[in-house]
C-alpha positions as CSV (number, residue, x, y, z in Angstrom):
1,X,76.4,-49.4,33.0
2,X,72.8,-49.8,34.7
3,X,70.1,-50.8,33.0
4,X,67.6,-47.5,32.6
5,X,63.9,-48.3,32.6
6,X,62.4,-46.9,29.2
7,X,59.2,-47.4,27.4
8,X,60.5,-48.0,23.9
9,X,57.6,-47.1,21.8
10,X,57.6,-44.8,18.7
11,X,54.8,-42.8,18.8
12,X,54.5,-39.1,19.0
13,X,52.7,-35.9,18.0
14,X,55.4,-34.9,16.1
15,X,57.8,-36.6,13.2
16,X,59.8,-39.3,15.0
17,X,63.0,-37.7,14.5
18,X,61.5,-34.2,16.1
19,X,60.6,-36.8,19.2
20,X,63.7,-38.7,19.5
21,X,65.6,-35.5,20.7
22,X,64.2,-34.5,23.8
23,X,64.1,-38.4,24.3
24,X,67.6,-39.0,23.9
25,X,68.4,-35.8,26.5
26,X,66.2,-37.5,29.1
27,X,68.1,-40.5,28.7
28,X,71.6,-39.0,28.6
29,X,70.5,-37.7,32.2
30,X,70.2,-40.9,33.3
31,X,72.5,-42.9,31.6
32,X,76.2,-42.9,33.0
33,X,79.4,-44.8,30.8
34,X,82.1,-45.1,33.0
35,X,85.7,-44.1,32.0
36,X,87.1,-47.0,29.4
37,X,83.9,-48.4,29.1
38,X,83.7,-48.7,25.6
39,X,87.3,-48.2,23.8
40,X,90.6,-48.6,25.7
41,X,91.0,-44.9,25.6
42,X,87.4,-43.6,25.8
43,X,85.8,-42.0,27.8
44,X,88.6,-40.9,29.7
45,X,86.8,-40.0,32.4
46,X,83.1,-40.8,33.2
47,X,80.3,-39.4,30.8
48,X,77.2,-39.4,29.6
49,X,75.8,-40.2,26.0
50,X,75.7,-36.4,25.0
51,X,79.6,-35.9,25.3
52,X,79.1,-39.3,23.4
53,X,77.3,-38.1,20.4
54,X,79.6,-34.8,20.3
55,X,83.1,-37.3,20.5
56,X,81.5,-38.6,17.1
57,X,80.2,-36.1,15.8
58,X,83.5,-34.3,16.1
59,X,85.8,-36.9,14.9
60,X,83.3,-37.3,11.8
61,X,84.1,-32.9,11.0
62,X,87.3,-34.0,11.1
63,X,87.5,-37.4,9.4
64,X,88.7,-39.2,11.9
65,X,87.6,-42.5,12.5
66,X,84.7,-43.9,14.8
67,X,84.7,-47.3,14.2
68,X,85.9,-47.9,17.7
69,X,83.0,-46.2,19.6
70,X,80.3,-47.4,17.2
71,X,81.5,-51.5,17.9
72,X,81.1,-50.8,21.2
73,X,77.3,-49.6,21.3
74,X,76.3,-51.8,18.9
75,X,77.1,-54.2,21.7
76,X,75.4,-52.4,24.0
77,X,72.7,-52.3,21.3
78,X,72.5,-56.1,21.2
79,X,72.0,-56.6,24.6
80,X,68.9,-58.8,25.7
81,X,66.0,-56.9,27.5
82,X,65.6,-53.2,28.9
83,X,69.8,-52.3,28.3
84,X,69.5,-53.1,24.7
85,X,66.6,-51.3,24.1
86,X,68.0,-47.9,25.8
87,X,71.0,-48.1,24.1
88,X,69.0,-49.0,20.7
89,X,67.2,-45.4,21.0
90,X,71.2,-44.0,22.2
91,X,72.3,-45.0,19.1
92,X,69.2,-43.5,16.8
93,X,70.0,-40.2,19.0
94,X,73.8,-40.7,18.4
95,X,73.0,-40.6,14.8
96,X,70.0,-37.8,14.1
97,X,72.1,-35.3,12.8
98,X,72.9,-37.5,9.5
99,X,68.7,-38.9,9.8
100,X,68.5,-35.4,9.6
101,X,70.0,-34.8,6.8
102,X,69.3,-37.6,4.8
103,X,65.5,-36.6,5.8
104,X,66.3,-32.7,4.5
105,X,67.3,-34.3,1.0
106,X,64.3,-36.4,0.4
107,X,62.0,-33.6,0.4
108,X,59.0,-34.8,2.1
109,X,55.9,-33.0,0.2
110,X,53.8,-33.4,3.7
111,X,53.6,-33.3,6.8
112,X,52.3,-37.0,6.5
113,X,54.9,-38.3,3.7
114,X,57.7,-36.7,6.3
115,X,55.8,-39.0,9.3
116,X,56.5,-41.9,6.7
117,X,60.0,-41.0,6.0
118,X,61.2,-40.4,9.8
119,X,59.5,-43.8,10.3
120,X,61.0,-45.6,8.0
121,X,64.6,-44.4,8.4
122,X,64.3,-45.4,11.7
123,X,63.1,-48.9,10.9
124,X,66.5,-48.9,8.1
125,X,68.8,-48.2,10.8
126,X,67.5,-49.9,13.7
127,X,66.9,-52.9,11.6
128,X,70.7,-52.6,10.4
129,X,72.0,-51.8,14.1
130,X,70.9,-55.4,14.7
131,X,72.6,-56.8,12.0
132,X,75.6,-54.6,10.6
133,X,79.1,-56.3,10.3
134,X,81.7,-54.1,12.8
135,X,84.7,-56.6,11.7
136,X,83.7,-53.9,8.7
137,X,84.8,-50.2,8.3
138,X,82.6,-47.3,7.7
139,X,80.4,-48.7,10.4
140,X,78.2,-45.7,11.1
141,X,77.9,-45.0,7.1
142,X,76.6,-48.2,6.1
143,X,73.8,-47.9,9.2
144,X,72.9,-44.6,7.4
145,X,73.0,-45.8,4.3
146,X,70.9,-48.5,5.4
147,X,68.2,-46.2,7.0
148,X,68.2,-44.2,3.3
149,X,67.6,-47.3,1.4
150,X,65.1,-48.7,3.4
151,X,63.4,-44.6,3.2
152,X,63.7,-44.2,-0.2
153,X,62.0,-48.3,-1.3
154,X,59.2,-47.6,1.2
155,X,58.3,-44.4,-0.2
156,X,59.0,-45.8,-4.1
157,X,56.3,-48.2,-3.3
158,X,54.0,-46.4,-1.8
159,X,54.4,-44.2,-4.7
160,X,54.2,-46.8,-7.5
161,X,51.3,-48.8,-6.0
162,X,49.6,-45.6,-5.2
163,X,48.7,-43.4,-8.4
164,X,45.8,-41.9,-7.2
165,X,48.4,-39.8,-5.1
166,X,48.5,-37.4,-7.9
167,X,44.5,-36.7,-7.8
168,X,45.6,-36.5,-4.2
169,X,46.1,-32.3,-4.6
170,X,49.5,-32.7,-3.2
171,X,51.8,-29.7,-2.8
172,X,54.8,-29.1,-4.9
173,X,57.4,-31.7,-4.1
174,X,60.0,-29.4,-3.6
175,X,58.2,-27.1,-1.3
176,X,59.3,-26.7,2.5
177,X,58.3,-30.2,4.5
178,X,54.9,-29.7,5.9
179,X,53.9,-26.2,4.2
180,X,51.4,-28.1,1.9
181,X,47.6,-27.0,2.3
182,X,46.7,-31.2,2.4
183,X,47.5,-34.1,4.4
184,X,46.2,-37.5,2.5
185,X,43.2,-38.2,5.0
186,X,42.1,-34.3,4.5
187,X,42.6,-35.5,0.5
188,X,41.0,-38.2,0.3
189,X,37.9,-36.8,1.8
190,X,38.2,-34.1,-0.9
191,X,39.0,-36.8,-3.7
192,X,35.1,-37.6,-2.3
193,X,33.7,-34.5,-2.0
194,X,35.1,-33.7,-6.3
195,X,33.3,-36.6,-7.1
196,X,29.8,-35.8,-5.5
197,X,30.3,-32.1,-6.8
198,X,30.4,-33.9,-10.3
199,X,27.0,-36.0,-9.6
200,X,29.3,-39.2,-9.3
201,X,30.0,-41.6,-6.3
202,X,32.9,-43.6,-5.5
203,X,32.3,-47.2,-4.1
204,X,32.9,-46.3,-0.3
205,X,34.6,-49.7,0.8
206,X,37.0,-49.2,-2.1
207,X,38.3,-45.6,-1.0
208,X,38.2,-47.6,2.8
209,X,40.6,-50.2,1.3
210,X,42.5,-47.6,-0.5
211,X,42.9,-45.8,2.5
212,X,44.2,-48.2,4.8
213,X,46.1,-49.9,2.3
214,X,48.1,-48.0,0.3
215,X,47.9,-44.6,3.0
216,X,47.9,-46.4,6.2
217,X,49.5,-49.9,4.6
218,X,47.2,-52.2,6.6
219,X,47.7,-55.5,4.4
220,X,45.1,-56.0,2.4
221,X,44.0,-59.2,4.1
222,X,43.7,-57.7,7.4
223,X,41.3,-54.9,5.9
224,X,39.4,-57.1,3.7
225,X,38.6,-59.2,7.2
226,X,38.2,-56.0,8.9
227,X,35.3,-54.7,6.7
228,X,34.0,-58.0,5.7
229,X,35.1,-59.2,2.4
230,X,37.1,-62.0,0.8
231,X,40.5,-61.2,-0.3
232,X,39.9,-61.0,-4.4
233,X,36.4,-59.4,-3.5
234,X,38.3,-56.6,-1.5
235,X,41.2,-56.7,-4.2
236,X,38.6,-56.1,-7.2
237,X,36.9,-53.2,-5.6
238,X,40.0,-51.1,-4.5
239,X,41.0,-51.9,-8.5
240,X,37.8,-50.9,-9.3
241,X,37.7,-47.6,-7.2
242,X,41.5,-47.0,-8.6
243,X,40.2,-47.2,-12.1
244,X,37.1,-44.5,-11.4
245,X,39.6,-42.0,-9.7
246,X,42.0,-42.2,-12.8
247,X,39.7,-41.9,-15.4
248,X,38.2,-38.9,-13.4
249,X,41.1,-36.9,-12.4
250,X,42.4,-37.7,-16.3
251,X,45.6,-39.5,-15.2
252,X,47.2,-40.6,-18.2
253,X,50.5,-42.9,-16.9
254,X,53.7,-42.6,-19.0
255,X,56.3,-44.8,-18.8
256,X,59.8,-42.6,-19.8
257,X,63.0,-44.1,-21.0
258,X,64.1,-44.7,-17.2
259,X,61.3,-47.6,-17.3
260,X,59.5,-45.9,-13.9
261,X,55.8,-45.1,-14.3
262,X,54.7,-41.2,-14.8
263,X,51.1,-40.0,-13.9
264,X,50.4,-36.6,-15.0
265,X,47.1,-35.5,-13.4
266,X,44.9,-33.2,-15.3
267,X,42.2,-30.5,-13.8
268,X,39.2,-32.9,-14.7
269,X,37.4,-29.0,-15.2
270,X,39.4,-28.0,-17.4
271,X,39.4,-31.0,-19.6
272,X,35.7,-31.0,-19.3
273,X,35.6,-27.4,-20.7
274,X,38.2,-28.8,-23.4
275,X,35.6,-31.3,-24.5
């Protein structure tokens, strides 16, 4: 099997699982796996990645086991330079339709949170390609599983060190992905514009820092450098700004039985009126 030339960069207009489609058709146009290139018995005749994916997928309906064909492009996978990297984004497409559906049950609440989650289960499984044991059984479950747990820390932590997401005006969590009237930089300006409505300011640098830290997550050394300040100057004034947003939007944290934090926000209008 030729190498293919490929740039392998993950960016798009579009959530990276929407974008890894039509990439992983272009590819299967030009990459060719001769017959018995990967398992003594398969392919049978020469192929191409697409009657790849449906060999898998159609042993998976039918619970038959696909050990075999996975050991063999993870080798592919682990090959140095431009072949390894083509069969890298082979194996994301030879797995999208369980991303898929381990993306459908995580709910996204935005278009943006859904940006996070494609990106990160794509980090979890490309991260565990590298890695995963094939001496092992289950080899294409534990890479998904792998991609979910590495979905559902990133978004637990952007959740826990972000509470100001709940004065964020975010849709209902169990709405339909990307339905919501807000993404979290058209919030965040609106979190602003509440606060001058109400004859209040919030400390510009510390809604900067919040934004690229805990929505873009820029570590906070690199934007404390990047607008100027000292690490516990920059820390202080994204507490600072934290604090101001709380106590405005009336976000009273809970912590339940389970141990995790709860925020419940609170129309700051109507608690005004309730004063």
């Amino acid at each position: 099997m030729e190498p293919v030339a490929v740039a392998p960069v993950f960016v798009a207009e579009r959530p990276i699982l929407g974008w890894l489609d039509p990439v992983f058709f272009t590819l299967a146009q030009r990459v060719h796996i001769p017959a018995l290139a990967l398992t003594a018995d398969f392919p049978p005749t020469d192929c191409t990645p697409e009657l790849l994916r449906a060999e898998l997928e159609r042993r998976t309906d039918d619970k038959e086991p696909t050990d075999d064909l996975w050991t063999a492009v993870i080798a592919q996978a682990r090959q140095p330079g431009e072949a390894g990297r083509v069969w890298q984004l082979l194996a994301c497409g030879l797995a999208l339709k369980r991303l898929r559906a381990v993306d459908r049950r995580m709910r996204a609440a935005t278009v943006d949170e859904r940006g996070d989650i494609h990106a990160d289960l794509l980090e979890g499984f490309l991260n565990r390609l590298a890695t995963v044991d094939t001496s092992r059984p289950n080899i294409a479950g534990r890479l998904v599983d792998a991609a979910r747990y590495n979905a559902r820390k990133a978004r637990k932590a952007r959740r826990t060190h972000l509470p100001v997401e709940y004065a964020l005006h975010a849709p209902d969590p169990t709405a339909t992905p990307g339905t919501g009237p807000h993404n979290w930089t058209e919030a965040v300006q609106g979190m602003a514009d509440d606060f001058t409505a109400a004859g209040r300011r919030l400390d510009p640098q510390g809604l900067e820092l919040i934004a690229r830290t805990l929505l873009d997550r820029q570590q906070l050394t690199e934007a404390a450098a990047d607008l100027g300040l000292s690490v516990d100057a920059a820390y202080k004034r994204r507490r600072r700004t934290e604090e101001a947003i709380a106590a405005f939007y009336c976000i009273a944290g809970r912590r339940p039985a389970s141990g995790r934090a709860k925020a419940v926000r609170r129309d700051p209008a109507a608690t005004a009126e309730g004063a």
